[in-house]
C-alpha positions as CSV (number, residue, x, y, z in Angstrom):
1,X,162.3,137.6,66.6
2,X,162.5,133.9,67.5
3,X,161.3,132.6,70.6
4,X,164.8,131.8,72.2
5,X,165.7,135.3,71.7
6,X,161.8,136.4,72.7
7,X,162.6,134.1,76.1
8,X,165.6,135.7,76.4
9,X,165.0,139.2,76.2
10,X,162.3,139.1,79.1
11,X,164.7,137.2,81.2
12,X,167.1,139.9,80.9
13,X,164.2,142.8,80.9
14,X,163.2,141.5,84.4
15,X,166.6,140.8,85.8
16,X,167.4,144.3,85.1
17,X,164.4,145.6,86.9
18,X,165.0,143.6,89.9
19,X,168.7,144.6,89.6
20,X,170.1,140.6,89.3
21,X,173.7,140.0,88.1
22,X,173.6,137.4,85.8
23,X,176.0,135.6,88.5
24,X,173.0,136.5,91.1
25,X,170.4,135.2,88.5
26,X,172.6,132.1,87.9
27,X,173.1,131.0,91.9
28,X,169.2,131.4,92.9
29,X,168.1,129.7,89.7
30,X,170.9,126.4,90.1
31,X,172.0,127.4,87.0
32,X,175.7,127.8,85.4
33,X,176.4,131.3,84.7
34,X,177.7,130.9,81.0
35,X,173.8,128.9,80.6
36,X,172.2,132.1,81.7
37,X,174.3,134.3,79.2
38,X,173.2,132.1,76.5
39,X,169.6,132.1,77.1
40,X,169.6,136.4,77.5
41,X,171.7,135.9,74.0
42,X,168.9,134.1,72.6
43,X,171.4,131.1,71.7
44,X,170.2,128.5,74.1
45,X,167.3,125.9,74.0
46,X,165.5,126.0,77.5
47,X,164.2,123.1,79.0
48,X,160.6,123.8,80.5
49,X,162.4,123.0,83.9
50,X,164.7,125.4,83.5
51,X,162.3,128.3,82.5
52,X,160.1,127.4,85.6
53,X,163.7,127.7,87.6
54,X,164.4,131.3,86.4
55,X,160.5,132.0,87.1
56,X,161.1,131.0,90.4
57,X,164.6,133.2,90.5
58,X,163.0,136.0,89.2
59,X,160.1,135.5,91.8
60,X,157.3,136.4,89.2
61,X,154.7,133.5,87.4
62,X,155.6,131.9,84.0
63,X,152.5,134.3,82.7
64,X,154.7,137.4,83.3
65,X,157.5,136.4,80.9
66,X,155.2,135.1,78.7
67,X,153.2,137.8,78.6
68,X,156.4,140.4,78.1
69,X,157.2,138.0,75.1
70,X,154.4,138.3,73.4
71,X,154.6,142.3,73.9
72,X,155.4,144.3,70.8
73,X,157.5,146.8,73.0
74,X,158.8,146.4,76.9
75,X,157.3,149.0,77.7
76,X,153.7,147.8,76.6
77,X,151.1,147.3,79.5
78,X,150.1,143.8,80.5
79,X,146.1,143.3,80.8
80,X,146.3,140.1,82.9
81,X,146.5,142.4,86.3
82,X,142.7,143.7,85.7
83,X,141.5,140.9,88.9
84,X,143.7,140.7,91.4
85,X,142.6,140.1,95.0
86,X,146.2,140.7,96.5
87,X,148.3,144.1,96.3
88,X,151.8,143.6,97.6
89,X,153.8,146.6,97.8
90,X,157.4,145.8,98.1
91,X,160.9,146.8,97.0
92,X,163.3,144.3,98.6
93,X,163.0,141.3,96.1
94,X,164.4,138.7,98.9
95,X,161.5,140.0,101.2
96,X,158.9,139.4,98.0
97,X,160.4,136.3,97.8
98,X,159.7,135.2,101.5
99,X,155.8,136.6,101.3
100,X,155.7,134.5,98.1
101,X,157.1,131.3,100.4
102,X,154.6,132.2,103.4
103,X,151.5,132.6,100.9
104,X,152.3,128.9,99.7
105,X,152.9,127.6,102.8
106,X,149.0,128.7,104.1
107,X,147.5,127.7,100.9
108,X,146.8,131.0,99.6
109,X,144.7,130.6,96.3
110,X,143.9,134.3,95.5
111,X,145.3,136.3,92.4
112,X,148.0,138.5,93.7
113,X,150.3,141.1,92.1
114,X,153.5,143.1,93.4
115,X,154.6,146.3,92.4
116,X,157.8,147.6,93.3
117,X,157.4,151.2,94.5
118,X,155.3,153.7,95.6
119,X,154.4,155.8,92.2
120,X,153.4,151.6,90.9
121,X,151.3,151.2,93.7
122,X,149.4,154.5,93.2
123,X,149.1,154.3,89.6
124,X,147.8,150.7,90.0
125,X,145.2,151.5,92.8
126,X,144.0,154.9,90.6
127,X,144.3,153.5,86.9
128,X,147.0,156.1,85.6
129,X,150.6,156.2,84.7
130,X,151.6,152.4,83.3
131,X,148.1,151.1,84.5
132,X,146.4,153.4,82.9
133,X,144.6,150.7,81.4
134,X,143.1,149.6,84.4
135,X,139.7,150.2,85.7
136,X,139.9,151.7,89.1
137,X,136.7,150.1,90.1
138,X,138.2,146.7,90.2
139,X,140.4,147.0,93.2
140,X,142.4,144.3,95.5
141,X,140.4,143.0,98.5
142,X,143.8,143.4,100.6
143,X,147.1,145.6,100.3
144,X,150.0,144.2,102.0
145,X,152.6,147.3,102.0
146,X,156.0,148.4,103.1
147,X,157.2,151.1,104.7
148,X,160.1,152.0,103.4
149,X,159.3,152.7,98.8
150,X,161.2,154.3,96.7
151,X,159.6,157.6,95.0
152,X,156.5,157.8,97.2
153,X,156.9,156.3,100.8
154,X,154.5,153.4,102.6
155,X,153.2,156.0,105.2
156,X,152.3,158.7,102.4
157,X,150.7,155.8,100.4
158,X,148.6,155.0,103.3
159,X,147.1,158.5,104.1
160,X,146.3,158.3,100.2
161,X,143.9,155.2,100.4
162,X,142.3,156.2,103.3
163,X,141.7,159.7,102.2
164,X,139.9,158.5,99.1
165,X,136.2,156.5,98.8
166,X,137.7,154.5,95.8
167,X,140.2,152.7,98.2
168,X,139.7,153.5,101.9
169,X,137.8,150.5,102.8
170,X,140.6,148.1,101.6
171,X,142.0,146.4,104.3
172,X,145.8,147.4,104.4
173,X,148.4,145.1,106.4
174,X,151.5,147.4,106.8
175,X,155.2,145.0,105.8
176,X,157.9,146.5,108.1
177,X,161.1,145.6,109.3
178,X,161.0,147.2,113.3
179,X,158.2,148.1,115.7
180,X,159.0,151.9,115.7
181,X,156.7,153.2,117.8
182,X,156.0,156.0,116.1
183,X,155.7,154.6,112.6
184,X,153.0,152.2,114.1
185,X,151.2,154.9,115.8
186,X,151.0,157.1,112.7
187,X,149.5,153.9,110.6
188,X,146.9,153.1,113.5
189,X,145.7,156.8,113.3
190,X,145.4,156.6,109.5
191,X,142.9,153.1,110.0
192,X,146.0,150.5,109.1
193,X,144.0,147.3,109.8
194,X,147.3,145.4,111.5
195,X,150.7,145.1,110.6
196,X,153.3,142.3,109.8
197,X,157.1,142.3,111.2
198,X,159.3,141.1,108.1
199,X,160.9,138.7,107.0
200,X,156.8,137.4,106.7
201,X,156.5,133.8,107.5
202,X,154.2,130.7,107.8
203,X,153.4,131.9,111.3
204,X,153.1,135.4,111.2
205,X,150.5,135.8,108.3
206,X,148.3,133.1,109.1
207,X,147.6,135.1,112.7
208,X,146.7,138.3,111.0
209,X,144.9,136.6,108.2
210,X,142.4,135.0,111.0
211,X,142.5,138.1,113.0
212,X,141.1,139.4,109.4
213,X,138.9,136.8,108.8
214,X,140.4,136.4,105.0
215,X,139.8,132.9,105.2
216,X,137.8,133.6,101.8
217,X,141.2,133.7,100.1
218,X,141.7,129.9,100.1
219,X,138.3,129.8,97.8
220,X,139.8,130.7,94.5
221,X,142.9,129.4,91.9
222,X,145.8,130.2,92.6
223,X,147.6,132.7,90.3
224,X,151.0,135.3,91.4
225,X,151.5,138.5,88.8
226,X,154.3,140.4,89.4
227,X,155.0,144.4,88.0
């Protein structure tokens, strides 16, 4: 397979994970349309502007296409995620998208990764399922996670981490969209270490992050892996 059709095949890959139309793809890249069916065609030369603009769209690092094109199947593991420093949990992708804008705004330079879901966040955490591949030892120094997952739910993934000595010290900033009383109450009792109303901004991060003293994670190069 060539590489217009290898470029094009993980464009279309993660655009049907995130659930993009190629219209939807299109309007948050700039882009025409017609220019994004040819690209997912593998018929269309890309200028290296335009694949960082569909990067951008997709809200995941040049690495992650790259790596899915080099991948002899979709469904074959990437190995890049073995270090990361930053777990965000989240299913709405304009909400990732947001946390991705407040991280650059305060300078973040840790290595980060998002998974969609809950099953995703406990296979990553454990080293099973699709990160099987992962050793369990080398765990994020922060979990930033919503409430509201598909398959396994925010609440149920925090009584998991707690519960266990391979993740229960990880700090855990819970991502939700209302200050239900009793959802908040519920995540204080299981040792949530604070909690962040969305959309997350500028503002709102760089309080808890000082309340945290995760000042630490301006010390290393920036790098943003997406699942």
């Amino acid at each position: 397979m060539d590489i217009e059709k290898q470029f094009g095949t993980a464009v279309r890959k993660w655009r049907d994970k995130l659930g993009f139309s190629q219209e939807d793809l299109a309007t948050r890249a700039g882009l025409h349309r017609t220019y994004v069916c040819d690209i997912e065609r593998g018929t269309r030369n890309v200028s290296l502007k335009n694949v960082q603009k569909l990067a951008d769209a997709l809200s995941i690092p040049l690495a992650t296409l790259f790596a899915d094109m080099r991948a002899k199947s979709a469904a074959k593991p990437m190995t890049i995620d073995q270090q990361v420093d930053i777990l965000v949990v989240e299913d709405d992708v304009n909400d990732v998208t947001l946390t991705m804008q407040a991280f650059k705004q305060w300078g973040l330079r840790n290595r980060l990764y998002v998974v969609h879901d809950g099953v995703a966040a406990m296979d990553f955490l454990f080293g099973t399922g699709i990160f099987a591949h992962r050793n369990p030892a080398d765990q994020p120094q922060v979990i930033l996670l919503d409430l509201h997952l598909p398959k396994i739910g925010g609440i149920e993934i925090l009584r998991r981490i707690k519960a266990d000595p391979r993740t229960n010290s990880i700090p855990v900033i819970i991502l939700t969209g209302s200050k239900d009383a009793s959802d908040i109450t519920e995540c204080r009792r299981l040792g949530v270490e604070n909690y962040i109303l969305k959309p997350v901004d500028f503002k709102s991060f760089s309080e808890v992050s000082l309340q945290l003293n995760l000042q630490w994670i301006l010390l290393k190069p920036a790098v943003a892996l997406t699942r």
